[in-house]
C-alpha positions as CSV (number, residue, x, y, z in Angstrom):
1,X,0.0,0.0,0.0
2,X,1.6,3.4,-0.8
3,X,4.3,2.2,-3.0
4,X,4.3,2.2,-6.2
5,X,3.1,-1.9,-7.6
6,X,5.1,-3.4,-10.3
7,X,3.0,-5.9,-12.7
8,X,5.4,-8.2,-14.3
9,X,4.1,-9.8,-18.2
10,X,7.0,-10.9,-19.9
11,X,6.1,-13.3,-23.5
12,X,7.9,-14.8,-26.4
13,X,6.1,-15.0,-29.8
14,X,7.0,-16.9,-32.8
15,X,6.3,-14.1,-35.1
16,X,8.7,-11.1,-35.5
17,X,7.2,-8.1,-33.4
18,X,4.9,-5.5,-35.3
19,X,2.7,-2.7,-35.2
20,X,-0.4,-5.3,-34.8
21,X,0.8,-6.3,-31.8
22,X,-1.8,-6.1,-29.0
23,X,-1.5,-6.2,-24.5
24,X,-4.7,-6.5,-22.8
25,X,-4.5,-6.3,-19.1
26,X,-7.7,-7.0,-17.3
27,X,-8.8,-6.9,-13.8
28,X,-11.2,-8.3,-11.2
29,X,-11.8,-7.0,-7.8
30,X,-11.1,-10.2,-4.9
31,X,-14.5,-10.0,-4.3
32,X,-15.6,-10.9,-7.7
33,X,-17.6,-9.4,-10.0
34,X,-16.9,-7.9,-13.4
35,X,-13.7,-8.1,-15.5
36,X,-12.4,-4.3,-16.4
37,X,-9.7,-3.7,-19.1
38,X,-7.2,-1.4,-17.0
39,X,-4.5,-0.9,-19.8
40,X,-4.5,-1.5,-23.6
41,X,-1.6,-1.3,-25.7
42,X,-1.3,-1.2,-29.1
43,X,2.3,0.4,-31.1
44,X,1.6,2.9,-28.1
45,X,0.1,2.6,-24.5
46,X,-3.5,3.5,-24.0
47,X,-4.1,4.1,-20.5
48,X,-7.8,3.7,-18.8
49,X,-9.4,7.2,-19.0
50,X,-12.6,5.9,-16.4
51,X,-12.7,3.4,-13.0
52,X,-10.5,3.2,-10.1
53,X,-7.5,2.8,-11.9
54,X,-7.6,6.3,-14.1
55,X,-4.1,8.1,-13.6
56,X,-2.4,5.9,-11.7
57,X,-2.1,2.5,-14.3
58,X,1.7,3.1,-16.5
59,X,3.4,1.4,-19.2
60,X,7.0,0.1,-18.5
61,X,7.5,-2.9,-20.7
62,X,9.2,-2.7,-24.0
63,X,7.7,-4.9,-26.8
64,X,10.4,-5.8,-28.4
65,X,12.2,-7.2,-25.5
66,X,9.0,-9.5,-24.7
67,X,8.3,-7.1,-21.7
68,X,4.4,-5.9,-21.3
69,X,4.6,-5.0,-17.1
70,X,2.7,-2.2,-16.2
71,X,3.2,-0.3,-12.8
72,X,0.2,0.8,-10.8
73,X,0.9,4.4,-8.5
74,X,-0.7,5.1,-4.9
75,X,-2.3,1.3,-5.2
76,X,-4.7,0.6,-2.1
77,X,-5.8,-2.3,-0.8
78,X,-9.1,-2.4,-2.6
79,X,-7.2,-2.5,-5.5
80,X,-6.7,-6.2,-4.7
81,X,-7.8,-8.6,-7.1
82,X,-7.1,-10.7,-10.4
83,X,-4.9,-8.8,-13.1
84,X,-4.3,-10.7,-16.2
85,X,-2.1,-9.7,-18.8
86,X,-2.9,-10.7,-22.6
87,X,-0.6,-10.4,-25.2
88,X,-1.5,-11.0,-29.3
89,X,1.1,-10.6,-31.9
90,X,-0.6,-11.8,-35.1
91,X,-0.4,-14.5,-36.5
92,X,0.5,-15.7,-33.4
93,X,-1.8,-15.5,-30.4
């Protein structure tokens, strides 16, 4: 709590890194209920701009090194939950 959270996603794709290339992270809450998409990134990072996370959510992987971690700032404890990271790099998924 306070400190700055680092999300770790790290892949390895068969195809040669491009523009299509697409990281989902997603989120539940620990007490359940519905799956939000808290980061998107796609040739550049796309930030949420709505929910809990707005502001504080950052990119810090690099692509082409298989890295797709995100950092969260001021997290809380009620930021608790599932994060899942999702990473498509047509053809390969």
């Amino acid at each position: 709590v306070g400190e700055q959270a680092l999300l770790k996603c790290s892949f390895r794709s068969s195809s040669p890194i491009t523009e299509s290339l697409l990281v989902d992270w997603t989120y539940r809450p620990l007490t359940g209920g519905q799956m939000e998409t808290v980061f998107h990134y796609r040739s550049v990072p796309h930030p949420t701009t709505a929910g809990r996370f707005k502001d504080r959510i950052f990119w810090v992987g690099n692509v082409a090194n298989g890295d797709a971690s995100i950092a969260i700032q001021s997290p809380v404890l009620s930021d608790n939950g599932t994060f899942i990271c999702s990473v498509k790099n047509p053809p390969d998924v």
